[in-house]
C-alpha positions as CSV (number, residue, x, y, z in Angstrom):
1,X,0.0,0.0,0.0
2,X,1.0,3.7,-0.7
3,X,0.8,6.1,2.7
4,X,1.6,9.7,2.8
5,X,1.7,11.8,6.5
6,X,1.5,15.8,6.4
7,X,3.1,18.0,7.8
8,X,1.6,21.7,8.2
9,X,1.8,23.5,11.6
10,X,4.4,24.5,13.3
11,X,5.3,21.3,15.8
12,X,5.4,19.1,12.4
13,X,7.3,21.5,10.3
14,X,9.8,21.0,13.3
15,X,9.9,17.3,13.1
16,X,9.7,17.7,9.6
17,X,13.3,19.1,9.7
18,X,14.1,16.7,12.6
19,X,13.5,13.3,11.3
20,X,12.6,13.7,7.6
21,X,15.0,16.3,6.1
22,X,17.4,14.8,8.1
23,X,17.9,11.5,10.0
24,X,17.5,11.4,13.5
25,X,20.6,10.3,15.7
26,X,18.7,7.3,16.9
27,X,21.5,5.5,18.2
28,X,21.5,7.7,21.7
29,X,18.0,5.9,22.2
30,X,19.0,2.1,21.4
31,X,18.8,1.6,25.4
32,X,14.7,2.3,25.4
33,X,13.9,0.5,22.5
34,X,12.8,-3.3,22.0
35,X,15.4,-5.9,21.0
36,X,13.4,-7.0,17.9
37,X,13.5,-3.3,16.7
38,X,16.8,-2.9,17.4
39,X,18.0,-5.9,15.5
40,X,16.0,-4.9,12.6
41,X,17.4,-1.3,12.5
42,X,21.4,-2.8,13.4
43,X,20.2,-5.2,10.1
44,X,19.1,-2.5,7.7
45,X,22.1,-0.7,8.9
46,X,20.0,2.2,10.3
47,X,21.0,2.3,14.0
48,X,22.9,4.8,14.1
49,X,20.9,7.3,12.0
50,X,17.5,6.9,10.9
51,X,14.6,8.8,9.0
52,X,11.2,8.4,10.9
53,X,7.8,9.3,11.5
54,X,5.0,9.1,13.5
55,X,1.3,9.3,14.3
56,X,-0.6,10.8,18.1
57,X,-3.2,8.0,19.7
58,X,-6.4,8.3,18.2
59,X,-8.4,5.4,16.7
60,X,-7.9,6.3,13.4
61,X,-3.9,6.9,13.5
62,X,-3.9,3.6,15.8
63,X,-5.5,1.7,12.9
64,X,-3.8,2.6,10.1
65,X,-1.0,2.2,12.1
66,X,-1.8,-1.5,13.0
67,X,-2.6,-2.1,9.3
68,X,1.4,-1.1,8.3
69,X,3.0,-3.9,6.6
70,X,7.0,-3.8,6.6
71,X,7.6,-3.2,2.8
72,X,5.1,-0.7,2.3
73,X,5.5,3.0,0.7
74,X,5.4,6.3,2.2
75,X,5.3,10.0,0.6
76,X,5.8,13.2,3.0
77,X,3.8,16.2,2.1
78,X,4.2,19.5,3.6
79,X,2.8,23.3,1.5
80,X,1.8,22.2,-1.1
81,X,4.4,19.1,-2.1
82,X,5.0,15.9,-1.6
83,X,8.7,16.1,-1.1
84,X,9.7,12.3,0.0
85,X,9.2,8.9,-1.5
86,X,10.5,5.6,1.0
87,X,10.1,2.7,2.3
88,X,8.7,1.5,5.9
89,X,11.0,-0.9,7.4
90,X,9.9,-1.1,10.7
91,X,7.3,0.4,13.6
92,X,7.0,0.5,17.0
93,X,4.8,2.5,19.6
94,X,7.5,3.8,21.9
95,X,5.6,6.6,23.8
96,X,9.3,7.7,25.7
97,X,11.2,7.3,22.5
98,X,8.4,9.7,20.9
99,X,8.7,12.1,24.1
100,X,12.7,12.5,23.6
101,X,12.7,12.9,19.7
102,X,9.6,15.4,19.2
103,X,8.0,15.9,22.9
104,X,4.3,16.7,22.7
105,X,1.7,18.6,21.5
106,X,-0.6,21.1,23.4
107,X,-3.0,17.9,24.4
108,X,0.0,16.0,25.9
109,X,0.0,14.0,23.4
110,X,3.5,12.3,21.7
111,X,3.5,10.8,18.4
112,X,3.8,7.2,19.6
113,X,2.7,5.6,17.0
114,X,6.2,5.4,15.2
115,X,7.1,3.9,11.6
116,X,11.3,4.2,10.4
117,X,11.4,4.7,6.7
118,X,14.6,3.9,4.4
119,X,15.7,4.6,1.5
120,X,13.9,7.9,1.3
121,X,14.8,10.2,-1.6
122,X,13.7,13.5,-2.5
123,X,10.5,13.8,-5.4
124,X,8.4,17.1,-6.1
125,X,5.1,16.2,-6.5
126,X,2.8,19.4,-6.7
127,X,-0.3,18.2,-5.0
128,X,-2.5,19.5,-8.3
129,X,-0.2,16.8,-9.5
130,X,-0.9,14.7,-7.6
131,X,-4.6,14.8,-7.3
132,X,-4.9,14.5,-11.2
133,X,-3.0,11.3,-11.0
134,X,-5.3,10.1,-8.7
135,X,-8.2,11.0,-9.4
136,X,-9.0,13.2,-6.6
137,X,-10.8,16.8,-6.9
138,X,-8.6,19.5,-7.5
139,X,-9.3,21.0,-4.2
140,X,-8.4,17.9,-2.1
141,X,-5.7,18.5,0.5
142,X,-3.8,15.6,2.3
143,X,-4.2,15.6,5.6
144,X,-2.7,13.5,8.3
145,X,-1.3,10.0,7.9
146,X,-3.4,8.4,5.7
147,X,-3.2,5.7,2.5
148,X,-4.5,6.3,-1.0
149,X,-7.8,5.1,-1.3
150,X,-8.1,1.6,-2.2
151,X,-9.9,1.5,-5.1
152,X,-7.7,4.4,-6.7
153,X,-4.2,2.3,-5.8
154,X,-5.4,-0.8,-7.1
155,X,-6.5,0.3,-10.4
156,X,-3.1,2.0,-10.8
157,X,-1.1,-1.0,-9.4
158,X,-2.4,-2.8,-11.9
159,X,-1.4,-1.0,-14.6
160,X,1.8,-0.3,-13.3
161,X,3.1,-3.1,-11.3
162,X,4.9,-1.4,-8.4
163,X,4.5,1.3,-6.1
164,X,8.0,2.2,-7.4
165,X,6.8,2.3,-10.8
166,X,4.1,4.7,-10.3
167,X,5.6,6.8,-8.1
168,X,8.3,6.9,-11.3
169,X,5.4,8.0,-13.7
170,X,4.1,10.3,-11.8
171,X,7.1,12.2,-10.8
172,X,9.1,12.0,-14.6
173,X,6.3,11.5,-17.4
174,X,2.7,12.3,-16.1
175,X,1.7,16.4,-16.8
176,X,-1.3,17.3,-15.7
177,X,-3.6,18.6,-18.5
178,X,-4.9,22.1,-19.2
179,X,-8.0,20.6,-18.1
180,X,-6.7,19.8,-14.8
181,X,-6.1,24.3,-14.7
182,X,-9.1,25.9,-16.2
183,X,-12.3,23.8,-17.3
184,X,-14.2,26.7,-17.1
185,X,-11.9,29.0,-19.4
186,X,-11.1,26.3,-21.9
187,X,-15.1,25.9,-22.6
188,X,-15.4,29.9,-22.8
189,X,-12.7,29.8,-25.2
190,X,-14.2,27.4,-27.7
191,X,-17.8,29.7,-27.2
192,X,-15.7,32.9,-27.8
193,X,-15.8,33.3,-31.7
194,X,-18.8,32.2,-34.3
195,X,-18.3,28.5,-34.5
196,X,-21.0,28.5,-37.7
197,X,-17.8,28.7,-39.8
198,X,-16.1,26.0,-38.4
199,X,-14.9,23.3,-41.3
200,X,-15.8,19.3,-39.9
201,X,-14.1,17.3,-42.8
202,X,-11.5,15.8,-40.7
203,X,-10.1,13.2,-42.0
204,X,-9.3,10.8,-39.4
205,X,-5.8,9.7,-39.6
206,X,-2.8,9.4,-36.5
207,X,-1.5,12.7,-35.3
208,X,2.0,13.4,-33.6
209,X,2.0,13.4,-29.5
210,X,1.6,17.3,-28.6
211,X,4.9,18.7,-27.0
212,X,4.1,20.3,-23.3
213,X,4.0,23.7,-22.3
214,X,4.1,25.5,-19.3
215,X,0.8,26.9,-18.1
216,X,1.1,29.0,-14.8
217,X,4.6,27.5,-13.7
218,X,3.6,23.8,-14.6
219,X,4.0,21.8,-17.5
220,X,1.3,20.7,-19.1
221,X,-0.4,18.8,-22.1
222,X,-2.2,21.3,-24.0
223,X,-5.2,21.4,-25.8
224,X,-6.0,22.6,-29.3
225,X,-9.3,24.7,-29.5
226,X,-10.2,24.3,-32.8
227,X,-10.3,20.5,-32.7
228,X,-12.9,21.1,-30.0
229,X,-14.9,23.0,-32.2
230,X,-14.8,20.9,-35.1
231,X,-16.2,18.4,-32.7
232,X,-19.1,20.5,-31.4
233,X,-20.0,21.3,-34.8
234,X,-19.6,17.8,-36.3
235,X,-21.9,16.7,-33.4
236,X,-24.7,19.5,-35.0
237,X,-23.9,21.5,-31.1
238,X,-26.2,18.3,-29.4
239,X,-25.5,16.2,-26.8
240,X,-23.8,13.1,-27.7
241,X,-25.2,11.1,-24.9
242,X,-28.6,12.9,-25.7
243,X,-29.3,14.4,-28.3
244,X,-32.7,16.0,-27.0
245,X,-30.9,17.5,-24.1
246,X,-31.2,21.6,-24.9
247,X,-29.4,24.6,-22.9
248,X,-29.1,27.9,-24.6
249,X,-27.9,29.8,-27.7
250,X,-24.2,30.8,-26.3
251,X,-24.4,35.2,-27.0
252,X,-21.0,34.7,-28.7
253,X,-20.4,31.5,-30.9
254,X,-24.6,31.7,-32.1
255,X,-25.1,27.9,-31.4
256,X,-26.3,26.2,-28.9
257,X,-24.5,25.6,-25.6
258,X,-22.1,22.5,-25.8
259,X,-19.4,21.7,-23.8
260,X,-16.1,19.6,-25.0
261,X,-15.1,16.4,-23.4
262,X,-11.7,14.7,-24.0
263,X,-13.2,10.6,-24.1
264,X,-9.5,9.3,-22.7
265,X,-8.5,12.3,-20.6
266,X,-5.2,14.1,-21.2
267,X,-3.9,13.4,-18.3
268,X,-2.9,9.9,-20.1
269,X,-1.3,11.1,-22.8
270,X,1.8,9.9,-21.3
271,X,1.0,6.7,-22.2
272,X,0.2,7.1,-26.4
273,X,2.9,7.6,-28.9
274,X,-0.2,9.6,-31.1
275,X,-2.3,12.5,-30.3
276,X,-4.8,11.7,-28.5
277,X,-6.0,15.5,-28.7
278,X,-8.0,14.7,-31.9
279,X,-11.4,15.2,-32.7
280,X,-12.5,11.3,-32.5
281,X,-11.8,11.6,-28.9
282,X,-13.5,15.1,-28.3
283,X,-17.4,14.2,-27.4
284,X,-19.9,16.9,-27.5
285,X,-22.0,17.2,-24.0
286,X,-24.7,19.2,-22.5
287,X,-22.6,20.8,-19.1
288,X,-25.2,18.7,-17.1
289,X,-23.7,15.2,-18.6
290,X,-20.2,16.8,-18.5
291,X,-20.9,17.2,-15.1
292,X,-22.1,13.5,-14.7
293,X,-19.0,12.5,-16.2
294,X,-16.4,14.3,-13.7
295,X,-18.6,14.2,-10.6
296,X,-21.4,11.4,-10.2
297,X,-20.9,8.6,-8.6
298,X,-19.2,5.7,-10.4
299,X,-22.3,3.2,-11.0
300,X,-23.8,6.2,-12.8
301,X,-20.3,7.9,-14.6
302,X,-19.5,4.0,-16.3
303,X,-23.1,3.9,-17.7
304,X,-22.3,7.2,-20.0
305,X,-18.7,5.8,-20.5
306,X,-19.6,2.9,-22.0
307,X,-22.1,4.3,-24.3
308,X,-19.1,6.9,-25.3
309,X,-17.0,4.2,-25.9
310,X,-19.1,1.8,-27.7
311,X,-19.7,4.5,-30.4
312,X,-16.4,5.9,-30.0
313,X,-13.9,2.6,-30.5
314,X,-13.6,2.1,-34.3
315,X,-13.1,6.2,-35.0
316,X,-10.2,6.2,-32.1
317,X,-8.3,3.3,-33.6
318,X,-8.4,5.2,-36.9
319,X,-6.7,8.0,-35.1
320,X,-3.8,5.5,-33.6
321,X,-5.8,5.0,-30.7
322,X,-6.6,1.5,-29.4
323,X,-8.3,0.7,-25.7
324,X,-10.2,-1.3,-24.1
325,X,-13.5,-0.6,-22.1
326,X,-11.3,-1.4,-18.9
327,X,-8.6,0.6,-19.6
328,X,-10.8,3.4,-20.4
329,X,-12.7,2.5,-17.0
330,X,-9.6,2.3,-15.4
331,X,-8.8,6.1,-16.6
332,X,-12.2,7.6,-14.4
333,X,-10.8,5.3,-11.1
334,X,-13.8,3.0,-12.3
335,X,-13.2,-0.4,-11.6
């Protein structure tokens, strides 16, 4: 399993520093620990100096604690960044030991609940980043010490392998997508001119990958506005999963109100040698299936994806593009 901790006031910026940045002198405390531990650290070659963590009692800490197997993966966050990537080697709940490294908080409280880490080495994972990858909402904030959500790492474990590997994807070759910035602009953007001009004889052939760009300080996979509205037009400005479904005459563009959807997001295309910012993978929606699409719960999202797809598959391989319904799944954290 992949964990992450936080740390964002003062007391765990402290520790932060402490036992993260640097590694805690942990050989000056070898007389209060347990022999088992001890051997474990003198194996791993750690007890003189070693990087560690830990949680306060509460049942929630305790449990995820408890549920810690030696092997698993860790990622420290603090403003904004996940800054760490290692690898939990050991645990113990050492209330003294916690006293002398990082004394307590305002409640009296230590941070018993102690995990060593090796082999930690530095990554900078913007949590925008991060939640992209995931799959979690933009505004989502790690808090605590807490796992990736089941669901979310096994899809991604799958694909991958190893935690190694994905935590190698995420940091070197995944980009979060303009998408991922400003939704709201990029639809206002493709509504800002008279789209009744707009040429739809596309011939649907491979395209070559985009290159990045940097958008606001990050890079990103970028988006080409007039493939969206060739889509919108090709689709007559309806709703592809409806075509009955009206909104309203849009006071610039003179059509009615569509919004453009990339089928595979862009936040995979990491993993396609072609474009896959082409107008086979663009689908015309009303913003109240868009919405459906990026926001309902899965049960209902995977009915409208697999309608998409189905009518969808043939035109994407045309374009380069081959999936599968479960891959495609897979990309919405639909299992």
């Amino acid at each position: 399993m992949l964990y992450y901790f936080t740390a964002s006031n003062s007391d765990a910026q402290e520790h932060f520093r402490d036992t993260i940045q640097q590694p805690c002198n942990i050989a000056k405390y070898i007389s209060i620990l347990k022999s088992d531990i001890v051997d474990t650290l003198k194996y791993h070659k750690k007890d003189n100096y070693v990087h560690m963590w830990g949680a306060t009692p509460g049942k929630t800490n305790k449990d995820r604690w408890a549920k810690l197997e030696l092997g698993d993966k860790i990622l420290a966050y603090s403003k904004g960044v996940f800054h760490y990537y290692g690898t939990i080697f050991a645990k113990t709940q050492n209330k003294k030991l916690a006293e002398l490294v990082w004394g307590k908080n305002k409640k009296g409280e230590t941070w018993e609940y102690i995990y060593f880490i090796k082999d930690l080495k530095e990554v900078n994972i913007p949590v925008e980043k991060f939640n992209a990858f995931f799959g979690y909402n933009k505004n989502f904030i790690p808090q605590g010490f807490s796992n990736i959500e089941r669901n979310r790492f096994e899809v991604l474990y799958k694909k991958y392998g190893s935690i190694d590997k994905i935590i190698d994807v995420l940091s070197n070759e995944f980009l979060i997508s303009e998408d991922e910035i400003e939704e709201d602009n990029y639809q206002l953007d493709i509504h800002s001119t008279s789209l009744s001009r707009v040429k739809v004889d596309v011939e649907p052939k491979p395209e070559k990958r985009p290159k990045p760009k940097h958008e606001k300080g990050k890079k990103v996979w970028p988006r080409d506005l007039k493939k969206a509205q060739q889509a919108l037009k090709r689709a007559e400005f309806k709703c592809e999963v409806d075509s009955s479904h009206k909104t309203f005459i849009s006071d610039k563009s003179n059509v009615q109100y569509m919004e453009a959807h990339h089928l595979i997001p862009m936040k995979m295309q990491h993993e396609f040698e072609k474009s896959i910012d082409v107008v086979g993978n663009i689908i015309s929606l009303c913003p109240n299936c868009h919405r459906i699409i990026h926001h309902a719960k899965p049960k209902e999202k995977k009915k409208l994806l697999v309608r998409l797809f189905n009518k969808r598959k043939e035109e994407l391989e045309k374009y380069g593009i081959s999936i599968s319904l479960d891959y495609l799944l897979d990309a919405y954290g639909i299992r």
